[in-house]
C-alpha positions as CSV (number, residue, x, y, z in Angstrom):
1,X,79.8,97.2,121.6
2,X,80.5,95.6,124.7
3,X,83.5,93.8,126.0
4,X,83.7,91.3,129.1
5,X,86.1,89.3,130.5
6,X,88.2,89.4,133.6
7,X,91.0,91.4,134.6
8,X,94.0,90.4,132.3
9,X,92.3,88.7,129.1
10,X,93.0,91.7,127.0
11,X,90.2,93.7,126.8
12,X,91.6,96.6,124.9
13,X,94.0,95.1,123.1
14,X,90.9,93.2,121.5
15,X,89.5,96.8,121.5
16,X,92.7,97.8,119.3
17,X,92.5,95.4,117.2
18,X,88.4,95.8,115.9
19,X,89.5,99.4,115.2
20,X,92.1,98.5,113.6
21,X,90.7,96.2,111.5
22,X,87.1,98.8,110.8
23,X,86.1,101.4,108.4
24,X,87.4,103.8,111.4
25,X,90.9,102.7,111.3
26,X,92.2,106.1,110.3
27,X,90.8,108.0,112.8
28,X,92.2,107.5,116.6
29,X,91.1,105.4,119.2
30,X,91.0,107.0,122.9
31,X,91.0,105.0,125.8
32,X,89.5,106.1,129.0
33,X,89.9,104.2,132.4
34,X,86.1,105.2,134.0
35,X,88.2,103.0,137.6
36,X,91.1,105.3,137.7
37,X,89.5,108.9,137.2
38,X,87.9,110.1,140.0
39,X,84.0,111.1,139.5
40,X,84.4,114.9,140.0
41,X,87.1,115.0,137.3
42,X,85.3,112.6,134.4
43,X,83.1,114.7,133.4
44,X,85.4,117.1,132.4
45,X,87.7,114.4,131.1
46,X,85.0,113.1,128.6
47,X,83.5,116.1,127.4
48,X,85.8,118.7,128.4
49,X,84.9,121.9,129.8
50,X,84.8,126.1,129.1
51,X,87.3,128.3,130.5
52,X,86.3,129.4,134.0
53,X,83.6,127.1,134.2
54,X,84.5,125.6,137.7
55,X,87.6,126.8,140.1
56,X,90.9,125.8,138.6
57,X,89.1,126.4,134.5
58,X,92.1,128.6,133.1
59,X,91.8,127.5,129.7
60,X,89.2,125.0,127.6
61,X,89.8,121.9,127.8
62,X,88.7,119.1,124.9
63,X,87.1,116.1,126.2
64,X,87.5,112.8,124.8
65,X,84.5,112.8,122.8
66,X,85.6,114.9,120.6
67,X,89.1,114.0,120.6
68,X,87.9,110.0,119.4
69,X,85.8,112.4,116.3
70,X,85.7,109.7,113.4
71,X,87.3,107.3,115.0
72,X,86.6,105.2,118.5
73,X,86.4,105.9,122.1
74,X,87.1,102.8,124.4
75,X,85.4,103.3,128.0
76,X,87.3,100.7,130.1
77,X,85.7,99.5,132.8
78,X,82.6,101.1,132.3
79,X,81.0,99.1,135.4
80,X,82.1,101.6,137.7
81,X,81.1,104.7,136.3
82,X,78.7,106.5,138.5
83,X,75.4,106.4,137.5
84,X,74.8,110.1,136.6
85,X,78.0,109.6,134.5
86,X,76.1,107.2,133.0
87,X,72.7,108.5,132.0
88,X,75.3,111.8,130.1
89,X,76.9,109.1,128.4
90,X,74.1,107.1,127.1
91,X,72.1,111.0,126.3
92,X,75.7,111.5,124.1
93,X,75.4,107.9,122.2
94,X,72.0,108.6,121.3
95,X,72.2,112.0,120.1
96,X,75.4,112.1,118.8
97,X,76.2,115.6,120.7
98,X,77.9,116.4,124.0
99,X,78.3,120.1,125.8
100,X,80.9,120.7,127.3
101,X,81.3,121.3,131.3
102,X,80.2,125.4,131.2
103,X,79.2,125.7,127.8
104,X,75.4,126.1,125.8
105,X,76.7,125.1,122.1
106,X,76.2,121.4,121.2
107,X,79.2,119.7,119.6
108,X,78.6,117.0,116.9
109,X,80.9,113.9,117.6
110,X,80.7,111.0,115.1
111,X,82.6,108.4,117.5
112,X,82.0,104.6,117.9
113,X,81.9,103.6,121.3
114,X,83.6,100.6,122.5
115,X,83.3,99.5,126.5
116,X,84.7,97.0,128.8
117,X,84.5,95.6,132.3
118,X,85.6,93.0,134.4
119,X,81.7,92.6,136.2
120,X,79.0,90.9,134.8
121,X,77.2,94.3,133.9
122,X,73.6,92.4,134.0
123,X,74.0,91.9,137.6
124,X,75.0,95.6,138.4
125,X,71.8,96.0,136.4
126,X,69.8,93.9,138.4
127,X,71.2,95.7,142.1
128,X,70.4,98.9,140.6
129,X,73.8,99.8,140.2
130,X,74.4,100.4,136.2
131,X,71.8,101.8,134.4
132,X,69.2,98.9,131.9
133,X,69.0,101.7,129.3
134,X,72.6,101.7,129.0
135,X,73.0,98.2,130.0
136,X,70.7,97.6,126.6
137,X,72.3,99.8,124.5
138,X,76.0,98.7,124.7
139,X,74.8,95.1,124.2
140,X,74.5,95.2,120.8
141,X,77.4,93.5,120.1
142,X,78.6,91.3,123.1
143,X,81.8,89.6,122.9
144,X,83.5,87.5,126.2
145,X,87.2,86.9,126.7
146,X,87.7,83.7,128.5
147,X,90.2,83.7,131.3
148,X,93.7,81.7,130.6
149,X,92.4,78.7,132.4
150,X,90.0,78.3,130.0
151,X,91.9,78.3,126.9
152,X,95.4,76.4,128.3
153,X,95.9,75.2,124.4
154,X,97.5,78.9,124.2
155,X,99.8,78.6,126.3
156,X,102.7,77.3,124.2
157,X,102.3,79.8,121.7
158,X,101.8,82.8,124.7
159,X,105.1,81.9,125.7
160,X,106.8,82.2,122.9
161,X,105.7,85.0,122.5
162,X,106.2,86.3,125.4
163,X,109.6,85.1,126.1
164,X,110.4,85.9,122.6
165,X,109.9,89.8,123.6
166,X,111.5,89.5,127.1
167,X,114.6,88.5,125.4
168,X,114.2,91.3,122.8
169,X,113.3,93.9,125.7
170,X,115.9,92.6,128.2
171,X,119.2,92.3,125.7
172,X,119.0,88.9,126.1
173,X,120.8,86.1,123.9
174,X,118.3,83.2,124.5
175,X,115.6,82.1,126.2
176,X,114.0,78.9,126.8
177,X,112.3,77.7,129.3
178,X,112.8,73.6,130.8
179,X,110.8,70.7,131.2
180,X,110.2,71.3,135.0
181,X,109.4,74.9,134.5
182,X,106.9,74.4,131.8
183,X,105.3,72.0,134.0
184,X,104.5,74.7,136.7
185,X,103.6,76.9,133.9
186,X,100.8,74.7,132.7
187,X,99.5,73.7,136.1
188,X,99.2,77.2,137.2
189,X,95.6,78.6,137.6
190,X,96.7,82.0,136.0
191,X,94.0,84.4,138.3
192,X,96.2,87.0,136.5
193,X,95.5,85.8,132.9
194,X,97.7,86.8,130.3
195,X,99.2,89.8,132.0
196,X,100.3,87.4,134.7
197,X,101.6,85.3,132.3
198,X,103.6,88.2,130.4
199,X,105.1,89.8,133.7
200,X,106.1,86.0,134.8
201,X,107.9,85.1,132.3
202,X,109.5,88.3,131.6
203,X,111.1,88.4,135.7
204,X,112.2,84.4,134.7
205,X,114.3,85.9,132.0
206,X,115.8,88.7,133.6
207,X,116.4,85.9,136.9
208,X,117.7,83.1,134.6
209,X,120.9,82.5,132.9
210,X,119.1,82.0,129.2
211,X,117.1,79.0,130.3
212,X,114.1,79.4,133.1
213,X,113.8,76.7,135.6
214,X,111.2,76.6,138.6
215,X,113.0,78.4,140.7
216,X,113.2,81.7,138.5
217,X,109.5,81.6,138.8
218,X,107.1,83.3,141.4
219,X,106.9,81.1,145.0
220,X,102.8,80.5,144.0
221,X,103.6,79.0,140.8
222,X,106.3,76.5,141.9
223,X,103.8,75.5,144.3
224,X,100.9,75.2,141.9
225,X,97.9,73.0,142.2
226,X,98.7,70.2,139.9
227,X,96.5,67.7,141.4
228,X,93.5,69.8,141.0
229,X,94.5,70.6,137.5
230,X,94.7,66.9,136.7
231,X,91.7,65.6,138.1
232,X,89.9,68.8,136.7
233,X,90.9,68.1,133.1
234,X,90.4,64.4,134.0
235,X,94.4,63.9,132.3
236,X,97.6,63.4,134.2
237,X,100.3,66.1,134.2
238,X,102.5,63.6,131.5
239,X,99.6,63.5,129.1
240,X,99.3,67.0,129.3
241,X,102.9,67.7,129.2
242,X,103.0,65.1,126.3
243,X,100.1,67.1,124.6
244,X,102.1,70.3,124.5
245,X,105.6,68.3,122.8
246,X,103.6,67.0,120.7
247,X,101.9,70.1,119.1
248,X,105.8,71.7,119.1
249,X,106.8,69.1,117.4
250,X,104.1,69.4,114.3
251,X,104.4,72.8,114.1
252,X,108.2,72.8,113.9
253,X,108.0,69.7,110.9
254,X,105.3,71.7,109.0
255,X,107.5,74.6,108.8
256,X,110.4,72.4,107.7
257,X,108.0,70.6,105.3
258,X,108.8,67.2,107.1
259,X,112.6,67.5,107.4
260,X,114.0,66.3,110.2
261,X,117.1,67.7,110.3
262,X,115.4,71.3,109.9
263,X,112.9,70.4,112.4
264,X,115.1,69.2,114.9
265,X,117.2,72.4,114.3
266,X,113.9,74.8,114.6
267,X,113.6,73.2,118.1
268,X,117.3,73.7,119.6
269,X,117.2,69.8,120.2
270,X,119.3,67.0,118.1
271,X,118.0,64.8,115.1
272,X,117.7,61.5,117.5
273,X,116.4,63.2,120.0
274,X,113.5,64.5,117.6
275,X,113.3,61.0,115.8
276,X,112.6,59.4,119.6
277,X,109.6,61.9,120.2
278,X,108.4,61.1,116.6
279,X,108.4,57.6,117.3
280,X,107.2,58.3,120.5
281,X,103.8,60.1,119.5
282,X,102.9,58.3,116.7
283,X,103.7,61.4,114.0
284,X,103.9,60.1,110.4
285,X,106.7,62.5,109.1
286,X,108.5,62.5,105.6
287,X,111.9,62.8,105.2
288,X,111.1,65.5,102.1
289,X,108.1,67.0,100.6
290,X,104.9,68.1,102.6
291,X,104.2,68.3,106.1
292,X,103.5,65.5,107.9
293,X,100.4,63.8,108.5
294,X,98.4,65.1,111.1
295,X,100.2,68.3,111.3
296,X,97.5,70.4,108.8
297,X,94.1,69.4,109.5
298,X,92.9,70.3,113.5
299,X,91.2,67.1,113.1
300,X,94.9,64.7,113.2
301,X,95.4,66.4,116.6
302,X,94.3,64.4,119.7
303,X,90.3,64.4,120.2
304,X,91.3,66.8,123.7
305,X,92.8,69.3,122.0
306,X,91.3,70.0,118.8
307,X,93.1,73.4,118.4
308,X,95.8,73.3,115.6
309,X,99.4,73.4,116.6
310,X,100.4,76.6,117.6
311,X,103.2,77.8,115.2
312,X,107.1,78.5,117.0
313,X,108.7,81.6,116.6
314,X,112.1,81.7,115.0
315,X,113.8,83.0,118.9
316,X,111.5,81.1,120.7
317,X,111.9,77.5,119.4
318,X,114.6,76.5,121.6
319,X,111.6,76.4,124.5
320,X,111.3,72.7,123.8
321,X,115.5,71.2,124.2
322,X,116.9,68.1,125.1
323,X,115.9,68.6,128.5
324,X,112.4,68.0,128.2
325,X,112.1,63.8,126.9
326,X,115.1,62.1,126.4
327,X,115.0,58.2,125.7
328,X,115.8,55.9,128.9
């Protein structure tokens, strides 16, 4: 199985969560960094080695291979492993044996492999820098991570999350996060992805008082691009900004079932405050009963963001207060 996507997307934490969710669940999963180990040492990292096999050998060592045994190895980065590395790793997938460094016994490992990379692996192929055999036989099963800037309809429910564990992580009462600050947040290119996104938020909250404004965030993202955003997208910044609300807003009165009064609560802001945005967005909402219109189906939401409304978490509802519309 292969994994792409740029630095940042969450590579291995989608790697995490196949094993978790596969017959190999009880077994471990090792992860391996093929970028940060240097070539002379991997070999002995991945298959492990004999005592006094090399200089420095005091004791066997267990390589990777078989320490992953019935469950899953994750080769990270796997597009800069040298290319003898390579031909020893794809020799060990189809024979389902390693040696280890000084040894002559063959050792059965039953392990499912799992790589990643940040590089298109099909051009290293092409300048004869990653082995086609290998190329081939990872590509099985090919999935992509799209960069943040691909998929801004997560951000809402990234921050909260995010912010929800910088608060946890930090000892901190609240955090929310204004208008302004949101704004910069959802112009921002994110070349960082979700990483960026995590470590931003989580220096806002330890900068802030309990509520981030742009100037707890990084110099680059106050300064964000928001005209080229807005003619990329083809949608100002206030139909975007309006875009977020308004998905808040139906998640927050389809876990209140429609109330107001709960909703409004759920978001930190008042009851007319809530009833102007209502009004304001065109949201059908019931005083009792079920959710309201438009807040279930993907298809109520508006025809540029079909994604359904991301849903708030308990601490992190208060991202959207009375700071963010308020009637003239």
């Amino acid at each position: 199985m292969l994994i792409e996507g740029e630095s940042g997307t969450g590579k291995e934490l989608l790697a995490r969560a196949i094993h978790r969710r596969s017959a190999r669940k009880d077994g471990p999963l090792v992860a391996v960094n093929c970028a940060a180990i240097p070539e002379g040492l991997l070999e002995s990292e991945l298959f492990g080695h004999e005592r006094g096999a090399f200089t420095g050998a005091i004791r066997t060592r267990v390589g990777r291979f078989e320490l992953a045994r019935g469950g899953t190895l994750f080769l990270d980065e796997i597009g800069d492993m040298p290319l003898g590395m390579q031909a020893k790793i794809l020799r060990a997938i189809e024979e389902r044996r390693i040696e280890r460094i000084g040894g002559n016994r063959p050792i059965d490992v039953d392990v499912r492999i799992i790589a990643a990379t940040n590089q298109t692996l099909g051009r290293l192929v092409e300048e004869g820098r990653f082995r086609a055999d290998l190329f081939y036989r990872l590509h099985g099963i090919q999935l992509r991570l799209p960069p943040l800037r691909e998929r801004v309809d997560d951000l809402p429910e990234l921050i909260n999350t995010f912010l929800d564990r910088a608060r946890s992580k930090l000892s901190r009462t609240a955090a929310t996060i204004s208008h302004e600050a949101l704004q910069r947040l959802w112009v921002h290119a994110w070349p960082g992805n979700v990483r960026e996104l995590k470590h931003v938020l989580e220096g806002a909250v330890l900068l802030s008082d309990g509520v981030i404004r742009p100037e707890h965030l990084p110099p680059a993202i106050q300064t964000s691009g928001v005209t080229e955003r807005a003619t990329a997208s083809a949608r100002s910044l206030d139909e975007t900004i309006d875009d977020v609300e308004r998905q808040m807003i139906l998640a927050a009165l389809g876990r209140a079932d429609g109330v107001q009064v709960r909703a409004a609560r759920l978001l930190g802001i008042t009851e007319q405050s809530l009833w102007y945005r209502i009004k304001k967005h065109g949201i059908q909402a019931r005083v009792t009963g079920s959710p309201p219109t438009g807040a279930s189906p993907p298809a109520s939401l508006p025809a540029a963001r079909p994604t359904p409304p991301v849903e708030l978490r308990a601490s992190a509802e208060e991202a959207l207060d009375a700071r963010m519309i308020t009637p003239d």
